[in-house]
C-alpha angles and dihedrals in degrees: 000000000000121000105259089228081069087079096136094071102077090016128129124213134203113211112227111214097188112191088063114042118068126353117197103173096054106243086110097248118109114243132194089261090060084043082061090046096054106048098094089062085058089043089056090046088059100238113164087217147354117241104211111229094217128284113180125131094281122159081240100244092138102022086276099313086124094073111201087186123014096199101053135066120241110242086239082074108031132253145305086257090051085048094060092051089066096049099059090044086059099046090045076055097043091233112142124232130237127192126206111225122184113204105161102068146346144217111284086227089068110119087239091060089043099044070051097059091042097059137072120268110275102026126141086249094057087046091074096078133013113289115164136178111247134249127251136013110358084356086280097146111076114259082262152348099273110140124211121251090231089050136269126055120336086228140066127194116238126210109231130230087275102054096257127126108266155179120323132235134213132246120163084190122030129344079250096056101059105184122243116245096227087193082088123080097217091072096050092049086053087054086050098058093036086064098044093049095058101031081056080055086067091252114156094227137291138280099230120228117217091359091179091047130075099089128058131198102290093229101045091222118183124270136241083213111030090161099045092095093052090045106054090023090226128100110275104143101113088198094056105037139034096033115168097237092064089076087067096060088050089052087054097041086052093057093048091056085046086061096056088044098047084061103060111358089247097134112219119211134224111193120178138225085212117166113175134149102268145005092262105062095037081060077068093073092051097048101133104270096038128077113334085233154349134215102256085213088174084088094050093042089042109111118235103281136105110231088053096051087052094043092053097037093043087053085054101048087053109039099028109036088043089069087072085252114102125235111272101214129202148165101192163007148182082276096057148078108262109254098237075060107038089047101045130092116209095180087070093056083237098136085164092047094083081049105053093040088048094058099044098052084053083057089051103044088052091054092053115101108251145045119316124192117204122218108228108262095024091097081052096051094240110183118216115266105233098170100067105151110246093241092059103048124106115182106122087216082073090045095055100037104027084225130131098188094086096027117127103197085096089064097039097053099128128268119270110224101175149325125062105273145036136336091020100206089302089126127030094221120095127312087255092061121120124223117221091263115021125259109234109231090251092066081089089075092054099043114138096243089062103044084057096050095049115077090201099056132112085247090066094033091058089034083054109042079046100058091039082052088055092050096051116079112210112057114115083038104042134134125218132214119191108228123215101252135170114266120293099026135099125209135178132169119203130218092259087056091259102155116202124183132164123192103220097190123063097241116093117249128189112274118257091233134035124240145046111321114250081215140350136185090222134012112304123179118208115284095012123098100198123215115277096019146108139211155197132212130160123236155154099234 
């Protein structure tokens, strides 16, 4: 029997996107207080624990993913003592508390980058991070060809304290994220305080941004593919991620979180954004004394197919689970196309098809053996919103490109809680108030108070699936068996018995087990597994 402090190993958690979930002072951006306001509703849903999208002071260039001080809250949020007050509404509910931390880079406008640009090159300031004289004539090309993942150069020229052109300095994201240079201790020690400021808060651990990331190859050497990040949008560049001496910070960050433990038996989590080429080496990230988790991302970015969901689930259960951590699933996130969107296929004239298969993926992903983290709306069904007017987008990854095909603003549109027009109860100023991103005129349909008045809807089929998960005993531990099942379906029973089978097509089969289902993400008669569901039984096959 597991230690019950283990808690994160079978958790879900719901991912807080703040800015856009709930605003209680009326300028139309959510704010912590409105955080505390809204965690009934999770209670009700039935999460184990919230993850915290960031909310330092930041400039705001990347929705706060450019941090000036890691250990303060912007005023657009709150306050620290705002902040604690969240944090004691969510231990009288017994709702955990993740934490955002961003160690890769920071925002260009940090006292530690300032206190860089305005010292010499070479200085113990500018060490902190990866200044480099420039190639060719006057030093005018960048140190090499990297590319940013949000497009452009991955460097940008300073002007130095005497009005000459002069070093560059790195950022895999924007000109206003430069990157850290982790090869110097500083840095590290920072770290060190910035955890132990917020785990002596009472927090139960951080989602890690850019786990892979932080060092860099120490000779910057130039690449084969210096595009290839800001083409797939993922981090591909061997020379800039994945690079072995990471695994030495996590080991340190994870002792750190066993001290705290060790206190008071409280365990504290570290749970990765690791994207990395294959199962195996994301394995890597979950041995034993590394980070507790990583998001497994090959199931959210699987087609709909079947073939491909048990190829990718099958390499988790194997390379991952095998690590003694347990697989951290997940559909989606603020950098992705919403699921009702990213399954659905307009040109079939289907507009309910995203929606089923939407639905009866959730229901996969909460049968898998392991730990599972919601995107906020998604237990509502929000589609994306694709038609965001040009002057109101933000992503930073719009404003360097020009190209709408990668950006994230249609994800992040605030939450509707109620009414039948903007701004839905997202902000308690007038009706006439706007939210940050504007709300389209169908978000009615998806508003929270209906959800919960509608049995049908994706907010009781989460809410279900979620209480059925907590009764059942074996799922951070559990094993899986692949069942023969007819084409297009995909069927699975656990070690407790749970039965779990999606039809993948749109025609009806028969269903891989008799009798009533114990959940389903549709209709499904007895016996009939109907096209684009899922289901659960319980059996002893």
């Amino acid at each position: 029997m597991l230690s019950k402090c283990r808690w994160w190993r079978d958790a879900v958690i719901y991912q807080v996107y703040v800015r856009s979930f709930l605003d209680s002072t009326g300028d139309g951006i959510g704010d912590l207080a409105g955080v505390r306001a809204g965690l009934p509703y999770l209670k009700k849903l039935g999460v184990d624990g919230i993850w915290l999208s960031p909310f330092y002071p930041s400039p705001q260039h990347d929705h706060g993913y450019d941090v000036a001080d890691y250990c303060g809250v912007d005023p657009l949020f709150g306050d620290l003592a705002e902040f604690d007050l969240l944090m004691a509404a969510a231990r009288r509910l017994g709702i955990k508390v993740l934490l955002d931390i961003v160690p890769n880079h920071c925002s260009s406008e940090h006292p530690w980058f300032q206190e860089a640009l305005a010292s010499a090159p070479g200085s113990a300031a500018r060490a902190r991070f990866h200044f480099a004289d420039g190639r060719g004539p006057d030093g005018a090309e960048p140190p090499n060809n990297w590319h940013s993942m949000f497009g452009g150069p991955a460097w940008s020229r300073v002007t130095e304290a005497d009005g000459r052109p002069g070093q560059w300095y790195l950022h895999m994201f924007a000109p206003e994220q430069p990157d850290w240079n982790w090869r110097n201790d500083e840095v590290g020690a920072e770290f060190d305080r910035v955890l132990r400021f917020w785990l002596d808060r009472g927090i139960d651990g951080f989602r890690i941004d850019v786990a892979a990331g932080l060092f860099k190859h120490p000779e910057l050497p130039d690449s084969d593919d210096p595009e290839a990040d800001a083409r797939t949008r993922d981090s591909v560049n061997p020379l800039a991620w994945n690079q072995p001496e990471v695994h030495d910070v996590w080991r340190h960050w994870r002792a750190v979180c066993e001290q705290y433990t060790a206190k008071d038996g409280r365990e504290r989590l570290l749970v990765g954004e690791v994207s990395v080429p294959s199962a195996r080496e994301h394995a890597k990230y979950v041995r034993p004394d590394e980070l507790h988790q990583a998001f497994f991302f090959d199931l959210l970015s699987a087609p709909w197919d079947p073939d491909a969901f048990r190829k990718v689930i099958s390499e988790a259960m194997q390379d991952i689970a095998g690590t003694g951590s347990t697989v951290t699933w997940v559909l989606n996130n603020h950098d992705q196309v919403r699921t009702v969107t990213r399954y659905g296929e307009p040109a079939t004239g289907c507009s309910g098809l995203g929606a089923a298969r939407a639905r009866a993926a959730a229901l996969l992903m909460l049968a898998l053996p392991g730990a599972a983290y919601i995107y906020q709306g998604e237990e509502l069904g929000l589609p994306e919103v694709v038609d965001l007017p040009d002057d109101v987008l933000t992503d930073p990854i719009f404003r360097r490109t020009g190209s709408r095909a990668r950006i994230r603003d249609g994800c992040r549109v605030p939450l509707p809680w109620s009414g039948q027009a903007s701004p839905f109860g997202f902000t308690s100023g007038a009706e006439s108030a706007r939210p940050w991103l504007p709300q389209p005129s169908y978000f009615a349909q998806y508003a929270t108070d209906r959800a919960l008045a509608d049995t049908r809807s994706f907010w009781h089929l989460y809410r279900d699936g979620l209480q059925l998960r907590a009764a059942l005993p074996q799922l951070g531990e559990g094993t899986l068996d692949w069942l023969d099942t007819p084409p297009g379906v995909l069927g699975f029973v656990r070690g407790d018995g749970l039965v779990c089978a999606v039809n993948f097509g749109t025609a009806p089969t028969p269903a891989p087990v008799s009798g009533t289902p114990l959940l389903s993400s549709g209709p499904c008669p007895t016996g009939v597994l109907p096209g684009s569901t899922a289901a659960w039984w319980m059996s002893d096959l």
